[in-house]
C-alpha positions, 0 to 999 in steps of 0.5 A: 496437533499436527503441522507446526507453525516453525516447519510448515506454514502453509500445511499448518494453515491448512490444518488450523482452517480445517480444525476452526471450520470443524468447531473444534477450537481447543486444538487450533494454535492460537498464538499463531493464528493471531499472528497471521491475521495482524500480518494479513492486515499489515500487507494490506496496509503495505501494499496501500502504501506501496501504490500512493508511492507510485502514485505519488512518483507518477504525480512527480514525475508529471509536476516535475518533467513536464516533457514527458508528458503522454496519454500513457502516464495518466493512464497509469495515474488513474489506474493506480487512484482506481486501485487505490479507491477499491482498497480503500473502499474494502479496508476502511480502516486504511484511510486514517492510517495513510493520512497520519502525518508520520506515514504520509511523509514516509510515503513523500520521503519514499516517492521522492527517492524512487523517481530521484535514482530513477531520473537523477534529478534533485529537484523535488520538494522536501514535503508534499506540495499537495494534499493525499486528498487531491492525489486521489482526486481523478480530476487533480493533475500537478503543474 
């Protein structure tokens, strides 16, 4: 084998792709490959998370500071539902994971902290006043 893994991973992927696409399977590193493929499907589930907490943050910061309302937020509210939608709608298998239970109160707990150090109000709910489905919803506007 050439590269390894341990020293370079980017050269090492090169290989492994070469060696798969050239049919010869008994010289690619297995072990690895498993690996990098579960770590593509848990950045795609991060990254999932990371923007129904800024949607999440957005929707509060609209319920909870009405004054700052303007055209531009809910630009940014429906830019990141559409974002959201074309993951969901590549990656299926997301759906089921953010609307379990454990992962849509990480989402709230991470939310809530965001927009308290960003505003230092301590004002907002312990759990999510409304459902993920009406956070995706284009016309589900808070308060």
């Amino acid at each position: 084998m050439g590269t390894s893994y341990e020293t370079d991973v980017v050269a090492w992927a090169l290989e492994q792709a070469a060696l798969l696409r050239a049919g010869e399977l008994s010289a690619i590193d297995i072990e690895h490959i498993a690996e990098e493929i579960e770590d593509v499907a848990r950045s795609e589930q991060r990254e999932l998370i990371d923007r129904i907490v800024k949607l999440q943050t957005k929707l509060l910061d609209w319920q909870f500071l009405p004054g700052r309302r303007c055209r531009s937020k809910k630009r940014i509210i429906n830019a990141e539902r559409l974002h959201i939608a074309y993951v969901l709608k590549d990656s299926q298998s997301l759906k089921a994971k953010i609307a379990a239970p454990d992962c849509a109160q990480l989402v709230w707990k991470k939310a809530v902290a965001e927009i308290t150090n960003a505003t230092g109000l301590d004002v907002f709910p312990e759990t999510c006043p409304w459902s993920l489905e009406q956070a995706l919803d284009d016309a589900f506007m808070p308060g």
